[in-house]
N, C-alpha and C positions, 0 to 999 in steps of 0.2 A: 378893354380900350381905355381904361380910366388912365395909364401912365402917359399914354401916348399925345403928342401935342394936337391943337385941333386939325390943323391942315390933315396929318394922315392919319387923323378920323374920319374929317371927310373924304379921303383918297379910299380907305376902306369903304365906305359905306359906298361912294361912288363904283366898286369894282364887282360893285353884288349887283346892282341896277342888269336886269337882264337881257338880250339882245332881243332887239325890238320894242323898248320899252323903253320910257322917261320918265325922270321925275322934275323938279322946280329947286334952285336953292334954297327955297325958303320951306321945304319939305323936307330937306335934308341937316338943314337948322334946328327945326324946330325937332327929328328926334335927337340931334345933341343937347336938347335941352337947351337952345339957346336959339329961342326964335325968332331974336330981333337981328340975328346975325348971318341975314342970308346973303348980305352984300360978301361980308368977310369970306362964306361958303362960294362965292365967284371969282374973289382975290386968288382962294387955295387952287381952283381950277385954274384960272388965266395961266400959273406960274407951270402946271402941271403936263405941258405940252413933252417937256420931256422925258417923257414916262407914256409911252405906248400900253403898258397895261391900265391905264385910267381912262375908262372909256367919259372922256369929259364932254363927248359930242351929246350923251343922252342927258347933259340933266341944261334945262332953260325956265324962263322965265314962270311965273306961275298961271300967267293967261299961253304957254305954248308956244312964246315968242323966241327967236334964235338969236337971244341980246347978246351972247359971247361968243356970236361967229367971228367978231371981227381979231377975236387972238387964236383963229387957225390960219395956217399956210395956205396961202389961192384965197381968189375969192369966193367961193363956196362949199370949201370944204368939208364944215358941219353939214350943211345941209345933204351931202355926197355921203357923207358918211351914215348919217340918219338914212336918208335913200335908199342905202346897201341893205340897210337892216328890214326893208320891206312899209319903212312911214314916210309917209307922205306929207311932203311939205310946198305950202301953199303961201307964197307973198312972205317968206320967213318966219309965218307958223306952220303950227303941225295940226295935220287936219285929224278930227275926234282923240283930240287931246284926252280928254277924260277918259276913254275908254283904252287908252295906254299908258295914263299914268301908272305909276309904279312907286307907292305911298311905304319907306322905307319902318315907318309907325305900326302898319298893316301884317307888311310883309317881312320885319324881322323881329317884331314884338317890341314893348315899348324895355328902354334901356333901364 
């Protein structure tokens, strides 16, 4: 990954995240080794719409919050889409967030 620019680092790392599961930008920052840059890890998503293979509906805030519904199509998109996968979303979190995070540190070893 090391040639590759960061947006699709974060597109890859985004495409591993597994159905039924989320993680936070600021988790998926912090394994590029750049953890003050989870805002930028939101940037790469917002633009990433066109690209159906990024599932960009699973990764949100780090309390579980659905801050970057508003760069899907309709108005509740993410949230439909997160639904489909079987989580549950309550007032635009996701309810036992912890228990579906999906810690990319954990789960693909650290870089």
């Amino acid at each position: 990954m090391e040639n590759k620019g960061f947006f699709e680092k974060v597109y890859q790392i985004t495409k591993q995240i597994p159905f039924g599961r989320v993680t936070s930008y600021g988790a998926i920052a912090k394994y590029l080794g750049t953890a003050k840059s989870a805002r930028m890890v939101g940037w790469a998503l917002n633009i990433s719409s066109l690209d159906n293979s990024i599932p960009a509906h699973r990764v949100v805030n780090r309390k579980g919050i659905l801050t970057g519904k508003h760069h899907f199509e309709g108005t509740n998109l993410m949230q439909q889409l997160l639904e489909n996968e079987g989580i549950k979303v309550n007032n635009n979190q996701i309810e036992n967030f912890d228990s579906l995070f999906w810690d990319p540190i954990i789960e693909l070893g650290e870089q």
